[in-house]
C-alpha positions in Angstrom: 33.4 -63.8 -59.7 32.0 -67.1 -58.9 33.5 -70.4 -58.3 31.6 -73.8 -58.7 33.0 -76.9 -57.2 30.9 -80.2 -57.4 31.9 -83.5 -58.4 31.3 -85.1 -62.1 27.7 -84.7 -63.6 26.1 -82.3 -60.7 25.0 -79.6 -63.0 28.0 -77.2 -62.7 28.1 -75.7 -66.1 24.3 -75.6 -66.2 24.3 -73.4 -62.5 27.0 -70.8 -64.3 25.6 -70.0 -67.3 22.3 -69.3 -65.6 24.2 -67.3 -63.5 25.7 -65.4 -66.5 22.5 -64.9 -67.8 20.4 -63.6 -65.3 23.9 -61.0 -64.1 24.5 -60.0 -67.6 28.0 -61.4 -67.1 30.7 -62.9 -69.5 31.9 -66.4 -69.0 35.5 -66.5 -69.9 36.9 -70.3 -70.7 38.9 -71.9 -72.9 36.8 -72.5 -76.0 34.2 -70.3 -76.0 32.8 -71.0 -79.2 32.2 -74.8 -77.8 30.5 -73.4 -74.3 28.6 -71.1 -76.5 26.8 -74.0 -78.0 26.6 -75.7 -75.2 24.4 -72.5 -73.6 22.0 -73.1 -76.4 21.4 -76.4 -76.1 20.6 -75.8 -72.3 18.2 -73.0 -74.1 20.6 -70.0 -72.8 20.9 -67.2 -75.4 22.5 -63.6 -75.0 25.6 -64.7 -72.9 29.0 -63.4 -73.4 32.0 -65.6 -73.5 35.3 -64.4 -73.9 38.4 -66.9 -74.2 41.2 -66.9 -71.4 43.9 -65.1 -73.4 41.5 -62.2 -74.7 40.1 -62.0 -71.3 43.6 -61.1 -70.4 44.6 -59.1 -73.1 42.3 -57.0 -72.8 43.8 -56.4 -69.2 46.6 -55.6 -70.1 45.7 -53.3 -72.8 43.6 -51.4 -70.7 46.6 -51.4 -68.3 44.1 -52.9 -65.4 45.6 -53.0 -62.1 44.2 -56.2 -60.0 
């Protein structure tokens, strides 16, 4: 998992979704569908995203110890 902390306007979101695209990950937030579209408009296709609740859902579903 990775963390970014940086003050307003530093390129934050921009540094994790390349991050999730060149690690095949999933970003999990709160509104995917509007960080989805904001990965395209940075050019950024082929990203998972995955909002908080499903993300842990599917946790506990899969009965995934932490």
């Amino acid at each position: 998992m990775y963390r970014i902390i940086d003050g307003r306007g530093t390129g934050k979101t921009s540094r994790l979704l390349l991050l999730a695209k060149e690690n095949n990950g999933m970003v999990v937030c709160a509104y995917p569908e509007r960080m989805k579209e904001k990965a395209h408009n940075y050019g950024l296709v082929g990203i998972d995203f995955i909002s908080y609740s499903d993300f842990i859902k599917g946790i506990v579903e899969n009965n995934v110890k932490m």
